[in-house]
N, C-alpha and C positions, 0 to 999 in steps of 0.2 A: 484487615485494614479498613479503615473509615475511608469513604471516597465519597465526592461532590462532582457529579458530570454538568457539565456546562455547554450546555447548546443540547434544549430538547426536542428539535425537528425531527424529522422520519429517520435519521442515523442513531444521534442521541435516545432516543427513547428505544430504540434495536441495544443500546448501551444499558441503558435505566433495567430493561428485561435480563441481559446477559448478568447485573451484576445481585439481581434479588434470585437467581437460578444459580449462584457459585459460593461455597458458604467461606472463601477466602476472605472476600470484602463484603462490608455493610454497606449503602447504599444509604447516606443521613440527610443527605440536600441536593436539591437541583437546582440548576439558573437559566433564566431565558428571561431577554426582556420582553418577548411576547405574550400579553396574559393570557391568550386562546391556547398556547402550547404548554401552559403550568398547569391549566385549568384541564387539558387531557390527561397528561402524568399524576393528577390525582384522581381523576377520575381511571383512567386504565390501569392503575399503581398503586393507588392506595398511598400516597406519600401527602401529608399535613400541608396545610396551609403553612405551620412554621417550616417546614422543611424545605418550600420554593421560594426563591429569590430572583429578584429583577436583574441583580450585579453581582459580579463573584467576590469584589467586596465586602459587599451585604450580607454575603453568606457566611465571611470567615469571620465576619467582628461575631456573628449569632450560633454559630454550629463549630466545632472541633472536629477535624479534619486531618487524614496521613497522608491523601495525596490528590492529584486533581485529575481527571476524565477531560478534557478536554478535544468536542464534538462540536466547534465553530467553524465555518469558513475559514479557509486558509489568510484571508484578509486582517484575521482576527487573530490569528494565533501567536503573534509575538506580545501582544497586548494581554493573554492569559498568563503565556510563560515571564515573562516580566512580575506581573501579580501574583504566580504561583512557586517560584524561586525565590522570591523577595520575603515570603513568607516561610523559607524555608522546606517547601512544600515540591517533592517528587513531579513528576509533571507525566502519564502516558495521552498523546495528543494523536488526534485522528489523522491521514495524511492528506494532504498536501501537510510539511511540516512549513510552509511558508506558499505567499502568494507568488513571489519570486524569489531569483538565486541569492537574494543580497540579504533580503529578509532569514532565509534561511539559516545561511552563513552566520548572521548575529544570533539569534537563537541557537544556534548548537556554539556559539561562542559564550553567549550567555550558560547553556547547561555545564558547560565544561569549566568557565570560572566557579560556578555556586557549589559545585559537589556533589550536585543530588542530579537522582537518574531519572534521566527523560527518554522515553523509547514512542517511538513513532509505531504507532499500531496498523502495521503491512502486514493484514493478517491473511494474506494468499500465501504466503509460503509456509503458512504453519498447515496448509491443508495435506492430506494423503497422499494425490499425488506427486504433489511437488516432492516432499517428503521420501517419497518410496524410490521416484528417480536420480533422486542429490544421490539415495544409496548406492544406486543398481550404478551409477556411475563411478563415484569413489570405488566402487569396487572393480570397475573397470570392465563392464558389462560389455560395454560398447569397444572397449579400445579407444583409440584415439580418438577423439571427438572432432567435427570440424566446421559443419556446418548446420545451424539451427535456422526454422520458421515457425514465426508465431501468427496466427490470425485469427482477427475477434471483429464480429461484424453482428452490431445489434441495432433497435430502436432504443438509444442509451440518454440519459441527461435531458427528462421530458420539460423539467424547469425548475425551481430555482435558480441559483447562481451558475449553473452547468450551462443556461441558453445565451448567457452574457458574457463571460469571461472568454477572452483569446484562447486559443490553442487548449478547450477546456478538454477535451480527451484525452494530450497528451498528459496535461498538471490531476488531473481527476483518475483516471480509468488505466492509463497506459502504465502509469508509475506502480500501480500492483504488478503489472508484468514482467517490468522494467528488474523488480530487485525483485520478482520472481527468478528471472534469470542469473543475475546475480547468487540468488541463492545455491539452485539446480547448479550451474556451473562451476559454481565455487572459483568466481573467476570474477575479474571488473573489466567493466569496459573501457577501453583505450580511447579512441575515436568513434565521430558518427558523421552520416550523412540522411539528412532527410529533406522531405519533398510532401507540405500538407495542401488540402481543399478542401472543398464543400461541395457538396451535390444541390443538386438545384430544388432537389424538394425539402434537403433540410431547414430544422427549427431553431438550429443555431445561429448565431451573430459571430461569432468566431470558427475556424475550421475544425472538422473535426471525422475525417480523414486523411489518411497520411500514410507511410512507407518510409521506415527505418531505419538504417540498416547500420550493426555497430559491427568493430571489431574488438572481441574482447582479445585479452592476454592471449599467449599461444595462438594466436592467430586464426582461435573460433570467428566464423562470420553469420553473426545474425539479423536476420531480417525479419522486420515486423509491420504487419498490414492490419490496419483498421478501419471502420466504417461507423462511425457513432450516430449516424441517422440511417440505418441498414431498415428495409423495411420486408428484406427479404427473411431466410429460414437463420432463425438465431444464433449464433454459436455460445457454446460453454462460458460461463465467466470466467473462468480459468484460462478462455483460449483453448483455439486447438493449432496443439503442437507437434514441430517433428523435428528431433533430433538425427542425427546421421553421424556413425561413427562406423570404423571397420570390421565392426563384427555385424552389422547390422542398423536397424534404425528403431527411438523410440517415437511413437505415437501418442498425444493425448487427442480420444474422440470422443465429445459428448459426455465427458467425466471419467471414462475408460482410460488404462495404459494397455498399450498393443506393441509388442516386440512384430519386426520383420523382418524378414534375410531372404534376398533372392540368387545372393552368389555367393560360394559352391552351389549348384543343381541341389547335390544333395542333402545340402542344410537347408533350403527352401522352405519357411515357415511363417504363417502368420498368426500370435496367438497373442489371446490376453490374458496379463500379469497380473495376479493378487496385488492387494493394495496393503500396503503395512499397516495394522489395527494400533492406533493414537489412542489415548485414554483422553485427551482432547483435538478440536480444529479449531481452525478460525479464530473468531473473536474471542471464544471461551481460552485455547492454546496465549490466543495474545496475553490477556489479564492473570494465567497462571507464569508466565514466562515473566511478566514485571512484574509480580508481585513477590516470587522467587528471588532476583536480580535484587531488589528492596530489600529485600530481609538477609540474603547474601553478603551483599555491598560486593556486587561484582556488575559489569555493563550487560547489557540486556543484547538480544538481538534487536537488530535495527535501532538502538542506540542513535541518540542526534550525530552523535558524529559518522557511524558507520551509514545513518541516510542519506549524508551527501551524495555519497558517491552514488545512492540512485539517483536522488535530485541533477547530481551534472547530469548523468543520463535522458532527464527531462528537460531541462533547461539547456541543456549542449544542444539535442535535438530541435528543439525553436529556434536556436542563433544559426544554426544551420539552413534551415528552414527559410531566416531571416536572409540569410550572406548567399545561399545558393552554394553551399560548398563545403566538402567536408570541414569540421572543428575540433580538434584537439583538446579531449577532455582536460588536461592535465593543466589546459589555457582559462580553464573556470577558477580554479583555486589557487592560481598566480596573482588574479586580477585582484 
């Protein structure tokens, strides 16, 4: 499939690289109105003067195209998928699937009137672990599950639009976690209660620490701690996680799965889990999963409409945050 990525910053051209490495897609044009960020993707890429373009309309009156990459600001994104529907054109867009819930909302309202598949590229749950734990639980590893913690504390979002935007950890960083868990749990969340700041020596203008805490279905309770100006010892971008269910608890440390059990005595064990061998992760897993779903004409994972429900998870938690009080998911897609 012929693809045109749009927005060549430090993300986009992490794109530009994934799609000349996968021989699914060709890779026929890029956009950016910045001439310093076209003038690298031909220099580090090898892609023609004709191939970059200032505007993604520029690019479609000039180049033949099956579907669109779209690597802009969340600010931006309704304004591609508007242009890339309209054209009949597939849409896989980076996340934030919107700047906010409303923006969102229209755009997966948009994908769902045009027909053509748009999937938000959350590509943390295509990785191993995630992946290897969704199993071990389906399978009922753990038994009842009941209570999860997630914590991820880095020097995250050095600049760009990450130093300006409100609540940029939760709309940026947290939303991989968010429908990470979603994924792993096979389960959505109900309700939330959060509680964000800032640390005194952060480079943010918005907060970007916070404490979580949802209730999914079945009455799992997770909690989630972050620190996006952490200056201390880094954790996994993944998070490190622990699940707690009655046969024991699962662990992610520093990219590891670690099973534990302290009670019975004599089940007492701490060891780590092989990881299930993927013939893709990440970004490469995302662009084989849409490009599959396209040629299928079946919904993708993380489909616009199945993102919402991470989106309330992101935007419940800031109304939260705003009112000082728990918020009732289900109160986002009434409104």
């Amino acid at each position: 499939m012929r693809c045109v990525v749009v927005g060549l910053g430090g993300r986009g051209q992490h794109w530009v690289q994934v799609c000349k490495e996968m021989d699914i897609v060709t890779l026929v044009a890029g956009v950016d109105p910045v001439e310093q960020r076209r003038d690298e993707v031909k220099a580090k890429f090898g892609l023609k003067d004709e191939q970059l373009f200032s505007s993604l309309e520029e690019a479609l009156k000039a180049v033949e195209v099956d579907f669109v990459l779209d690597v802009t600001p969340p600010s931006v994104r309704e304004k591609i998928a508007e242009i890339s529907l309209s054209h009949g054109l597939p849409v896989l867009a980076e996340k934030a699937m919107g700047e906010s819930w409303e923006m969102a909302k229209r755009i997966a309202a948009m994908a769902k009137s045009s027909g053509l598949t748009y999937m938000v590229a959350q590509n943390y749950r295509f990785g191993a672990l995630p992946r290897t734990t969704r199993r071990l639980l389906d399978e009922g590893f753990l038994g009842v599950i009941n209570t999860v913690v997630v914590g991820f504390h880095r020097p995250w979002g050095m600049g760009a639009h990450y130093v300006e935007i409100p609540y940029a950890l939760l709309i940026e960083m947290a939303v991989h976690h968010f429908d990470t868990l979603r994924y792993v749990l096979n389960r959505d969340a109900v309700r939330v209660w959060a509680h964000t700041w800032n640390a005194p020596w952060g480079w943010h203008k918005g907060d970007v620490g916070h404490t979580v805490v949802f209730e999914f279905q079945d009455g799992i309770m997770v909690t989630h701690h972050a620190l996006g100006c952490s200056v201390g010892k880094a954790d996994h971008w993944q998070g490190e996680w622990r699940i707690e269910g009655e046969k024991g608890s699962l662990t992610w440390e520093d990219g590891k799965l670690v099973y534990g059990r302290s009670l019975p005595p004599e089940q007492a064990t701490v060891q780590e889990l092989p990881l299930d061998p993927l013939p893709f992760v990440d970004t490469k897993a995302v662009l084989v999963e849409f490009v599959s779903a396209v040629k299928e004409k079946r919904e993708p994972e993380c489909s616009a409409q199945d993102n919402l429900k991470t989106l309330a998870m992101v935007f419940g938690a800031i109304e939260s945050a705003k009112r000082k009080q728990w918020v009732e998911l289900a109160e986002l897609f009434e409104a």
